[in-house]
Structure formats: structure tokens, C-alpha cells
N, CA, C and O atoms as a Tinker XYZ file with bonds, in Angstrom:
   300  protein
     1  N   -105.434000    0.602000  -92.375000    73     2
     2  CA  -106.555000    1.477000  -92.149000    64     1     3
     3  C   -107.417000    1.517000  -93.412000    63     2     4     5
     4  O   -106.905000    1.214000  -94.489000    81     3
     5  N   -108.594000    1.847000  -93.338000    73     3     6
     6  CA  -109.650000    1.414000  -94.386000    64     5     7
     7  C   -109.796000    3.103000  -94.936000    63     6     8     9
     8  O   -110.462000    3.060000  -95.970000    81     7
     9  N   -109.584000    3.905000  -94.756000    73     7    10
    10  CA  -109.619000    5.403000  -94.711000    64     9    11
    11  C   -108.039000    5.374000  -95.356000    63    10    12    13
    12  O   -107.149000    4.674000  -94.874000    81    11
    13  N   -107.850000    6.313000  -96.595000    73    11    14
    14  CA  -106.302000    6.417000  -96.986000    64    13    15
    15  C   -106.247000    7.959000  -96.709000    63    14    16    17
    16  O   -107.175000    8.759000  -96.585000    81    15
    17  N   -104.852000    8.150000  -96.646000    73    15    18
    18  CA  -104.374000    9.472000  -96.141000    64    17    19
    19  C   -105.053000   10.846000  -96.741000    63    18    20    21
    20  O   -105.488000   11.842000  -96.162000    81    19
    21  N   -104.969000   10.494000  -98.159000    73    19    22
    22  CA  -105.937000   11.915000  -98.996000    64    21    23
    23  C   -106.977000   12.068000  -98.378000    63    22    24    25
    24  O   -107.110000   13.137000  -97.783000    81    23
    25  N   -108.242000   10.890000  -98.299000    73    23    26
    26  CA  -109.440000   11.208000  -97.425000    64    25    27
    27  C   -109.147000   12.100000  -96.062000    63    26    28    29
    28  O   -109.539000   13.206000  -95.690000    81    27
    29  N   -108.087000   10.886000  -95.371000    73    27    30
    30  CA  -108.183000   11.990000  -93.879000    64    29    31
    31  C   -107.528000   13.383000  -93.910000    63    30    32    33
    32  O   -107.822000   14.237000  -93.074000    81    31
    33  N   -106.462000   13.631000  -95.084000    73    31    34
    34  CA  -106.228000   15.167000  -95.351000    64    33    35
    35  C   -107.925000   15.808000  -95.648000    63    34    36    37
    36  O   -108.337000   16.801000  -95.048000    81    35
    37  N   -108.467000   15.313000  -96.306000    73    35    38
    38  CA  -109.582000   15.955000  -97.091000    64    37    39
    39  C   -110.592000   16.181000  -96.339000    63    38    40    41
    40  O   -111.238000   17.202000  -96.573000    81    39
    41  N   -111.086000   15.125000  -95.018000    73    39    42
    42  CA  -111.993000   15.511000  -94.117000    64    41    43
    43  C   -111.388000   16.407000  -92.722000    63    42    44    45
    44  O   -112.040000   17.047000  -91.898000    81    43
    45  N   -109.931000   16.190000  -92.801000    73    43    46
    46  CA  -109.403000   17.251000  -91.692000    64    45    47
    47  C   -109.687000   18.841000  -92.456000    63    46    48    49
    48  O   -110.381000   19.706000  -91.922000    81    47
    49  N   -109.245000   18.948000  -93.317000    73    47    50
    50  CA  -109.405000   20.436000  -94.172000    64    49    51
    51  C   -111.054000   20.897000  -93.787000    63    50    52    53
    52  O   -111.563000   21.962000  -93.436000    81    51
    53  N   -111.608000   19.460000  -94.059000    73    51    54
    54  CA  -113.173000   20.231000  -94.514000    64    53    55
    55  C   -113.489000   20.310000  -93.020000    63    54    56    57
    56  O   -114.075000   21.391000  -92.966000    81    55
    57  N   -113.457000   19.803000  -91.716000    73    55    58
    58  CA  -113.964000   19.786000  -91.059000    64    57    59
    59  C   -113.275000   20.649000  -89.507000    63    58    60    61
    60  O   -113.847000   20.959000  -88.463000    81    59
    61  N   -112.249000   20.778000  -89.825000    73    59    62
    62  CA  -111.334000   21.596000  -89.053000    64    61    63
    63  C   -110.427000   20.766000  -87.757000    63    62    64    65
    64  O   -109.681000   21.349000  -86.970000    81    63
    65  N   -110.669000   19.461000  -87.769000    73    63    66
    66  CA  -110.220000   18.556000  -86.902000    64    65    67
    67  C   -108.773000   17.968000  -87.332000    63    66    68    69
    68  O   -108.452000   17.729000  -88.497000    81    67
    69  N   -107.830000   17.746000  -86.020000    73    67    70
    70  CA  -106.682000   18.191000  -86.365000    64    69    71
    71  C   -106.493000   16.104000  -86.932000    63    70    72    73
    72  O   -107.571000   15.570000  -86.672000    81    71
    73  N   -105.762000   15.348000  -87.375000    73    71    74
    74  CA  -105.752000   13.923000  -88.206000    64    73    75
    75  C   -105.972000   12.997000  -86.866000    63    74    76    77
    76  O   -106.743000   12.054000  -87.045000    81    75
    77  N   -105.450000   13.116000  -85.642000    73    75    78
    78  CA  -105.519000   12.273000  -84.872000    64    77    79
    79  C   -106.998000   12.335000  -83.968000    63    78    80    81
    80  O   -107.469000   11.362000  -83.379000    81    79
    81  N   -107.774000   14.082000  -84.016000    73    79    82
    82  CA  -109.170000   13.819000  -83.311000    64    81    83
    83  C   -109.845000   13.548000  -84.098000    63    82    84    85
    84  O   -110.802000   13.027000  -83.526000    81    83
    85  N   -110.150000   13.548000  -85.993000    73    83    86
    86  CA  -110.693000   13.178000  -86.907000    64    85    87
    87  C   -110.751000   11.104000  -86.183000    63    86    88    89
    88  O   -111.701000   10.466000  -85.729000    81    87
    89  N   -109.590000   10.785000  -86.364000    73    87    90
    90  CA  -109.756000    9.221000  -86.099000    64    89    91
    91  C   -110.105000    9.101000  -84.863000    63    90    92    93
    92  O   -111.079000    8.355000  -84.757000    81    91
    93  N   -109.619000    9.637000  -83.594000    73    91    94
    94  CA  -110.530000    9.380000  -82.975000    64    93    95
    95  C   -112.096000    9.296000  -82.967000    63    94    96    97
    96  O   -112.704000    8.280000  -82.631000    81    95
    97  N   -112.705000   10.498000  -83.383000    73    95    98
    98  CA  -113.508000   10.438000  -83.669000    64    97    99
    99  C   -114.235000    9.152000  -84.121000    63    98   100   101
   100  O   -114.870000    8.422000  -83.359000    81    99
   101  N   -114.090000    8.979000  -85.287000    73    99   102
   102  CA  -114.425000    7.867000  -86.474000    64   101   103
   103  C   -114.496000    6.720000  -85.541000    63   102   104   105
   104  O   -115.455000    6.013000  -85.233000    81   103
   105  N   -113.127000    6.695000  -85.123000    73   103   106
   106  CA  -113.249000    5.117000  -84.313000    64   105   107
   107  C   -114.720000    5.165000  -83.608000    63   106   108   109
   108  O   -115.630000    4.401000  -83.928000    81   107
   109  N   -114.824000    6.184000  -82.590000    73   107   110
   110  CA  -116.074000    6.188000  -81.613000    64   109   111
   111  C   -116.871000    6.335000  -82.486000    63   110   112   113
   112  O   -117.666000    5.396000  -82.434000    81   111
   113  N   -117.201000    7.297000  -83.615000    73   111   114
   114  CA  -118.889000    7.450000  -83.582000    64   113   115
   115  C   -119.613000    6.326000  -84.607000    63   114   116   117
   116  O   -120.818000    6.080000  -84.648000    81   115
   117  N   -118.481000    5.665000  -85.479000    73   115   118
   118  CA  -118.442000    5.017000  -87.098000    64   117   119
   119  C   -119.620000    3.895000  -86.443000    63   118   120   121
   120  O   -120.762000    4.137000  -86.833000    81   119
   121  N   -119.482000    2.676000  -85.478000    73   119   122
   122  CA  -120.487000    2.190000  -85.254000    64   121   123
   123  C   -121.499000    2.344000  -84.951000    63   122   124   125
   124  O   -122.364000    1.496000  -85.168000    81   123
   125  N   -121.749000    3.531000  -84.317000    73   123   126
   126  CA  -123.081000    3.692000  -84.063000    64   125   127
   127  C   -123.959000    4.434000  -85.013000    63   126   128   129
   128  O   -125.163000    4.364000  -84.768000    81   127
   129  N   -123.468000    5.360000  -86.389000    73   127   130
   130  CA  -123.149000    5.728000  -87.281000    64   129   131
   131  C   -124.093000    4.456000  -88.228000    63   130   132   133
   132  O   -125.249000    4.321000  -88.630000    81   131
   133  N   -122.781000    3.672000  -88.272000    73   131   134
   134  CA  -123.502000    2.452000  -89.448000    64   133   135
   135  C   -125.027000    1.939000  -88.829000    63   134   136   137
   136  O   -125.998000    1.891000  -89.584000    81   135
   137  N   -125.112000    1.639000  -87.681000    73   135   138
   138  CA  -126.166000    1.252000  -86.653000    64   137   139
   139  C   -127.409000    1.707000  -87.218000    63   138   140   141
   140  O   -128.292000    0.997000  -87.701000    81   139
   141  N   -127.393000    2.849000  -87.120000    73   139   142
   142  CA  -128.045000    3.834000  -87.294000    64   141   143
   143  C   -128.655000    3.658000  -88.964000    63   142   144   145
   144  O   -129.822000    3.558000  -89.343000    81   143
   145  N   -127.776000    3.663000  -89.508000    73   143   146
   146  CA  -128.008000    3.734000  -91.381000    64   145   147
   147  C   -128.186000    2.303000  -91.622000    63   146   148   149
   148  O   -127.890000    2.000000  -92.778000    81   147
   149  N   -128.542000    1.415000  -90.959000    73   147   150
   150  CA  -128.803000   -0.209000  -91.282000    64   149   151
   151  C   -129.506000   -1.188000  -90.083000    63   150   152   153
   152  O   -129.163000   -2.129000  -89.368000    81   151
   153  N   -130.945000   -0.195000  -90.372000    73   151   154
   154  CA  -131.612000   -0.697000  -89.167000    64   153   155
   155  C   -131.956000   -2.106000  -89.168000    63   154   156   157
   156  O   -132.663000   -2.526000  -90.085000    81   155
   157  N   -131.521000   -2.940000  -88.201000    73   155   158
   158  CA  -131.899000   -4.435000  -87.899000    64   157   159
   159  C   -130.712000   -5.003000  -88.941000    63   158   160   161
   160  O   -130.848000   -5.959000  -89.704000    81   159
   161  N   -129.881000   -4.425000  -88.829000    73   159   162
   162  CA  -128.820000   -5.311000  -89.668000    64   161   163
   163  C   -128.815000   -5.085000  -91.579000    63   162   164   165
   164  O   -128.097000   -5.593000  -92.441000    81   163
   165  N   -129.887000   -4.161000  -91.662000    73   163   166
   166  CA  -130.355000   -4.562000  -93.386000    64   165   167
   167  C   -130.124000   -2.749000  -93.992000    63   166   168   169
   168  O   -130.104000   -1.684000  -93.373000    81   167
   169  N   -129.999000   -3.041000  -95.259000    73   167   170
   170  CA  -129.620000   -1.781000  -96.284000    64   169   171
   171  C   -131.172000   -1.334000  -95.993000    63   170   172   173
   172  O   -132.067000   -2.161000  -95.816000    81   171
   173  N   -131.398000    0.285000  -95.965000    73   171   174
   174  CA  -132.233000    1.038000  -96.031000    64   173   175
   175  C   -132.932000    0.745000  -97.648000    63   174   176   177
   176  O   -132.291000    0.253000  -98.575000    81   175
   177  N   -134.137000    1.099000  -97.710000    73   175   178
   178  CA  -134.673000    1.093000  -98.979000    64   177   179
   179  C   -134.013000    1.811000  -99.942000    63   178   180   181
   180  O   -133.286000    2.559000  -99.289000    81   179
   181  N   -133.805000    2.065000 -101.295000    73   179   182
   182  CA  -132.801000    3.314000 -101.539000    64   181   183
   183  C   -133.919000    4.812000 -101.538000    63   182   184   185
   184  O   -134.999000    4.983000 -102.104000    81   183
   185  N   -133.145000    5.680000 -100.692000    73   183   186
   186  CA  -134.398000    7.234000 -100.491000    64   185   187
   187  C   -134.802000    7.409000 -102.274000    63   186   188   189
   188  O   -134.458000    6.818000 -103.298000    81   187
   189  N   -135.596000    8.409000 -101.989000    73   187   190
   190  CA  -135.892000    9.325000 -103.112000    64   189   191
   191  C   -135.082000   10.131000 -102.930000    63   190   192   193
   192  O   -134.595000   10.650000 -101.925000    81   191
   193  N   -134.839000   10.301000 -104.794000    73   191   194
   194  CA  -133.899000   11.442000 -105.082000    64   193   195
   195  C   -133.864000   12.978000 -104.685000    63   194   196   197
   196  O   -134.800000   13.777000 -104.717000    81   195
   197  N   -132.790000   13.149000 -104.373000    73   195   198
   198  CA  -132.659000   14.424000 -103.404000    64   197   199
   199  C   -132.385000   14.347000 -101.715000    63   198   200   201
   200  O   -131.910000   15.251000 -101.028000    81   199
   201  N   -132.783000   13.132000 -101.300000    73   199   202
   202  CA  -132.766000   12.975000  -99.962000    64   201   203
   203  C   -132.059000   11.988000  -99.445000    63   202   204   205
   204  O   -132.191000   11.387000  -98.378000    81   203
   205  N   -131.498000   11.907000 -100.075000    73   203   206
   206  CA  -129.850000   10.613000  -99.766000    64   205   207
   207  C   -129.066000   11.300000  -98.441000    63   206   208   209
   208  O   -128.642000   12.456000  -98.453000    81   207
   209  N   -128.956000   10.409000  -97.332000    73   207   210
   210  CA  -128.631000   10.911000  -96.163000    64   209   211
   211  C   -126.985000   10.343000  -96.513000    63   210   212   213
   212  O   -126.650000    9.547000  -97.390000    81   211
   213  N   -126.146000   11.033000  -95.534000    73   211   214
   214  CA  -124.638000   10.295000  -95.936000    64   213   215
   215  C   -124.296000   10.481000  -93.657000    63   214   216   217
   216  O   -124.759000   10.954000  -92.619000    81   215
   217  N   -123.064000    9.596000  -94.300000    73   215   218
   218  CA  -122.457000    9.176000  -92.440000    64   217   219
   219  C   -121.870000   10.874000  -92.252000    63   218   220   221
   220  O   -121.380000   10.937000  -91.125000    81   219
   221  N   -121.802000   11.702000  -92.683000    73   219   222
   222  CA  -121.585000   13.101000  -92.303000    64   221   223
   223  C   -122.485000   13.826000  -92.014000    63   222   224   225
   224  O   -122.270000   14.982000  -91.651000    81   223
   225  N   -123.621000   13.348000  -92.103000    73   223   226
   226  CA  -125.115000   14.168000  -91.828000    64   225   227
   227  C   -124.916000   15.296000  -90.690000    63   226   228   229
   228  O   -125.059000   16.510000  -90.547000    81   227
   229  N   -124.432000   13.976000  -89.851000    73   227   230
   230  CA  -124.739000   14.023000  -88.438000    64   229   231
   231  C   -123.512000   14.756000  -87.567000    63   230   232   233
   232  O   -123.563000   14.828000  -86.339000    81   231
   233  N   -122.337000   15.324000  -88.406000    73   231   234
   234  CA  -121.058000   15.711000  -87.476000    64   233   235
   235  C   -121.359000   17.045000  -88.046000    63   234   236   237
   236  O   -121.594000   17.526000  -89.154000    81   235
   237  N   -121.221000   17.555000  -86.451000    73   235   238
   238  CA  -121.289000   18.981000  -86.038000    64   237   239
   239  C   -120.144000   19.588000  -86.503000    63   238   240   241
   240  O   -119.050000   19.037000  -86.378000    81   239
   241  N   -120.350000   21.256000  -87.313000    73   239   242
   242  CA  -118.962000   21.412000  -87.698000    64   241   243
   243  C   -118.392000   22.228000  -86.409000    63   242   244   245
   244  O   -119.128000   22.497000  -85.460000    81   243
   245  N   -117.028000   22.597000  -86.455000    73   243   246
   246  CA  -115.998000   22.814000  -85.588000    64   245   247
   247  C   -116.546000   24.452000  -84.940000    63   246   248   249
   248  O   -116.746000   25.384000  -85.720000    81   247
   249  N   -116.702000   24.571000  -83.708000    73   247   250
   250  CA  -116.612000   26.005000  -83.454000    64   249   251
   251  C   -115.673000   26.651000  -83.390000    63   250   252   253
   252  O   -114.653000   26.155000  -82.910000    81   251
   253  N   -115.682000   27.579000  -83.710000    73   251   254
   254  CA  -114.386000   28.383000  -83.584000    64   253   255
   255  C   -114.841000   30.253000  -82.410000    63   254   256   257
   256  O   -113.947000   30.926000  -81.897000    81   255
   257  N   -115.732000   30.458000  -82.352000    73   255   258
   258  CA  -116.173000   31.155000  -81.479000    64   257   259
   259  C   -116.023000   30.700000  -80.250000    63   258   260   261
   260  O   -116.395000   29.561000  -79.970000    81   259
   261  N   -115.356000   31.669000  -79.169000    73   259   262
   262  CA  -115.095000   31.190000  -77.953000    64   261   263
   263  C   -116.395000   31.381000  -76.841000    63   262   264   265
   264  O   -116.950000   32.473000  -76.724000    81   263
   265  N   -116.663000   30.596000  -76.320000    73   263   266
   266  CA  -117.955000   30.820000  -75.708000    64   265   267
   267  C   -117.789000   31.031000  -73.498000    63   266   268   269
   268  O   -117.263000   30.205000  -72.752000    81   267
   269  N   -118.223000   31.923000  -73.222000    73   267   270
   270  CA  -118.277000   32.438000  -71.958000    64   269   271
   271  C   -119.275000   31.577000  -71.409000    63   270   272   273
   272  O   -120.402000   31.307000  -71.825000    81   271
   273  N   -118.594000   31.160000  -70.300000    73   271   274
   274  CA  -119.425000   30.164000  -68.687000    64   273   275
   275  C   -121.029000   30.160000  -69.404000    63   274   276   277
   276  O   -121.216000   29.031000  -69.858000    81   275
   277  N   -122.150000   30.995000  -69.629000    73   275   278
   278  CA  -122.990000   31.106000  -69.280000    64   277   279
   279  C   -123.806000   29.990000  -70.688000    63   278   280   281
   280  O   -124.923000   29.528000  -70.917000    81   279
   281  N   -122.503000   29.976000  -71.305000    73   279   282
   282  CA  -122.875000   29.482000  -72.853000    64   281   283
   283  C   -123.186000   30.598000  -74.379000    63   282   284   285
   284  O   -123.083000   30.180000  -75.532000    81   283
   285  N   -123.500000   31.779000  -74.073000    73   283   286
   286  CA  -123.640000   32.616000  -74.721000    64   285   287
   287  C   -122.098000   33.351000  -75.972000    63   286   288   289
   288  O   -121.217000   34.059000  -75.485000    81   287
   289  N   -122.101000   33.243000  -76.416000    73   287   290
   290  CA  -120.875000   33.773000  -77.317000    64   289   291
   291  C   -120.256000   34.955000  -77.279000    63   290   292   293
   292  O   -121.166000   35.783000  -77.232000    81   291
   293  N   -119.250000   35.496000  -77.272000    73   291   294
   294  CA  -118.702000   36.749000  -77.072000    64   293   295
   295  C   -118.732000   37.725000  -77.658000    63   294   296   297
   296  O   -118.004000   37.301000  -78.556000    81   295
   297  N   -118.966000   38.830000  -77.998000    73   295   298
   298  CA  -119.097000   39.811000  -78.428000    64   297   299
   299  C   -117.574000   40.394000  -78.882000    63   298   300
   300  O   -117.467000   41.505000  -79.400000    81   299
């Protein structure tokens, strides 16, 4: 695996995902992910400073609020 165990301790902690939906994850979203950050096959220009995007941009963090049918959150 290209990911060593400290990382996936370190992004399970930060992200609340238990080691096996973290890789799932990764497996599914990582290509479309890179896709995305290397349009037409080629390295992005490098941004201006301050605005360096990273492959975590984009993952939603974990809810932990339980949410009722209507979608609205519980009181």
C-alpha cells in the first residue's frame, strides 16, 4: 500500500472515518481526485501563494448530528 499505517491512523483521527471506510474511500474517490488536480494529463501551473489547493479540499467532514426524514437536524 502506498499510504503507511501512521498516515491512515492520522487521517482516521482527523477525519472521523473508521481505517477500512477511510480506504475505501481513497480507493473510489483518489482517481477522480488526481483527474481533477491534473487537467489533460499535466501538473497545474504552481498557484499563488496562499491558495495551494490539496486532495483533502474536497472531503466532507464526518457528521455526527443525527438528521430526521425531512433532512433538518434535531433539536
Amino acid at each position: 500500500m502506498a499510504i503507511d499505517e501512521e498516515t491512515l491512523t492520522a487521517l482516521s483521527t482527523q477525519t472521523g472515518l473508521s481505517r477500512e471506510e477511510l480506504i475505501a474511500r481513497i480507493t473510489r474517490d483518489l482517481p477522480e481526485a488526481v483527474n481533477k488536480m491534473t487537467p489533460n494529463g499535466e501538473l497545474p501551473v504552481e498557484p499563488t501563494q496562499g491558495s495551494e489547493k490539496t486532495l483533502l479540499d474536497d472531503v466532507a467532514p464526518p457528521t455526527t448530528q443525527a438528521r430526521n426524514p425531512a433532512g433538518q437536524s434535531e433539536v
